[in-house]
C-alpha positions as CSV (number, residue, x, y, z in Angstrom):
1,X,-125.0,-46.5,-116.6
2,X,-128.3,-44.8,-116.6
3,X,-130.0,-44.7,-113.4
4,X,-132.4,-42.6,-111.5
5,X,-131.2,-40.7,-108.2
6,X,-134.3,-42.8,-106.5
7,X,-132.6,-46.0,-107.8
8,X,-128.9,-45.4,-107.1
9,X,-128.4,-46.6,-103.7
10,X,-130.2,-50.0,-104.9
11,X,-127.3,-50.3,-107.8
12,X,-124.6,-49.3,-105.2
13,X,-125.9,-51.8,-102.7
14,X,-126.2,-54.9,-105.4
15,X,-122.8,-54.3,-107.0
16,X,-121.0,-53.8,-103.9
17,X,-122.8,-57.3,-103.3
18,X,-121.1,-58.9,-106.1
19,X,-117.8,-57.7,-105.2
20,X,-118.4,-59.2,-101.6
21,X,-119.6,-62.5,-103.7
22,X,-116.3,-62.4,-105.4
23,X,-114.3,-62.3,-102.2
24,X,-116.4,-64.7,-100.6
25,X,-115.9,-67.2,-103.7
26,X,-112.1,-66.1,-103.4
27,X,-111.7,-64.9,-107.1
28,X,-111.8,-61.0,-106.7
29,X,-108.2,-59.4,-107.0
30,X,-109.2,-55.7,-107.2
31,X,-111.2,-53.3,-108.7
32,X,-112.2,-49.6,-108.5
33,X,-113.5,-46.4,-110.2
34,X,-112.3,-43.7,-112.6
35,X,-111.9,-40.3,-111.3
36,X,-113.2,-38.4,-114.2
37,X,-112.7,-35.5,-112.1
38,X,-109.1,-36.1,-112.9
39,X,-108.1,-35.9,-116.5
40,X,-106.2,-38.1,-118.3
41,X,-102.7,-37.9,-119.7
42,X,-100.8,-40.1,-122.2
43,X,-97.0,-40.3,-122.1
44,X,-95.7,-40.9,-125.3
45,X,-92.5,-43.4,-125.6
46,X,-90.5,-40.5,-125.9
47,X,-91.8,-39.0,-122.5
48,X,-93.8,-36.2,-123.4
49,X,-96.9,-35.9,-121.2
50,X,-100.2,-34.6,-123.1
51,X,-104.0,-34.8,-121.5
52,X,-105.2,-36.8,-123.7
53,X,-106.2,-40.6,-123.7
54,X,-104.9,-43.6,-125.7
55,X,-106.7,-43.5,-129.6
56,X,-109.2,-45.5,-129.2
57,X,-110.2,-46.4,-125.6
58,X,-112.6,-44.9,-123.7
59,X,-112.5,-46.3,-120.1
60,X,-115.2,-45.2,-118.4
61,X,-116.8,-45.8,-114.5
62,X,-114.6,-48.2,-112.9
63,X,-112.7,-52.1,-113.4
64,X,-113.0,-55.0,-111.6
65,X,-109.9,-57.5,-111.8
66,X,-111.4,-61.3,-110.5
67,X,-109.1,-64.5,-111.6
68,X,-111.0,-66.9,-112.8
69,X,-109.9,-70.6,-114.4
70,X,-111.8,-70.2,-117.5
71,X,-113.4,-67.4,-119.9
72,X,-116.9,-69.3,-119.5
73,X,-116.5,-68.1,-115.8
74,X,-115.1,-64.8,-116.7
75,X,-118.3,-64.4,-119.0
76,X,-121.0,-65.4,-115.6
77,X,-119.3,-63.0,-113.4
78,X,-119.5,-60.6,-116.4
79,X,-122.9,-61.1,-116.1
80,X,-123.7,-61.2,-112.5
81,X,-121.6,-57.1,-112.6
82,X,-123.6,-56.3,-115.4
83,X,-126.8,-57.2,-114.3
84,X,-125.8,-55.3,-111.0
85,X,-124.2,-52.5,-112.3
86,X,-127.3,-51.7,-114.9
87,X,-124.7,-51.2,-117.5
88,X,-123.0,-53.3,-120.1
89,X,-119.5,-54.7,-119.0
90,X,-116.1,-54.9,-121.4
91,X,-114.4,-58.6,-120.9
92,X,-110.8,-58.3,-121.1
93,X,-108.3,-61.3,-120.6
94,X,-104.8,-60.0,-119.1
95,X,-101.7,-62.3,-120.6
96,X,-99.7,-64.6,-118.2
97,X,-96.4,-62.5,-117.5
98,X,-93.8,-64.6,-116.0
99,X,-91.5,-61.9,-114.7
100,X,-94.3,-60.9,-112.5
């Protein structure tokens, strides 16, 4: 996300509009930012704690969690943040877990 400090409010203003959209459309479950002012840690399966992040991923910014009936629709809303957001967005797909 590459923005000026002119054009900030403008991005905050249309993705917290797209949020509301999601609400209003009854598809939003949660979402929020990263504190990058808090470092990481990754606790290994043996329980040692190291700041450090899992090889590999590099989650930046924030998340948005919306449940959706189809990946088609996950790919719009996708969009619609995107577009919003002025930065690309990573589509994940979380796995049915029945003990949940």
């Amino acid at each position: 996300m590459v923005v000026t400090d002119e054009e900030f409010p403008t991005v905050v203003a249309e993705s917290h509009a797209v949020i509301e959209e999601a609400k209003a459309a009854g598809v939003y479950v949660f979402g929020g930012g990263i504190n990058e002012d808090v470092a990481p840690v990754l606790v290994s399966a043996d329980g040692s704690v190291k700041t450090d992040t899992y090889p590999g991923s590099e989650l930046r910014g924030g998340f948005t969690v919306l449940e959706l009936p189809t990946r088609d629709d996950a790919v719009k809303w996708s969009q619609k943040i995107a577009a919003a957001c002025r930065c690309s967005q990573e589509l994940r797909e979380f796995m049915y877990d029945p003990a949940s």
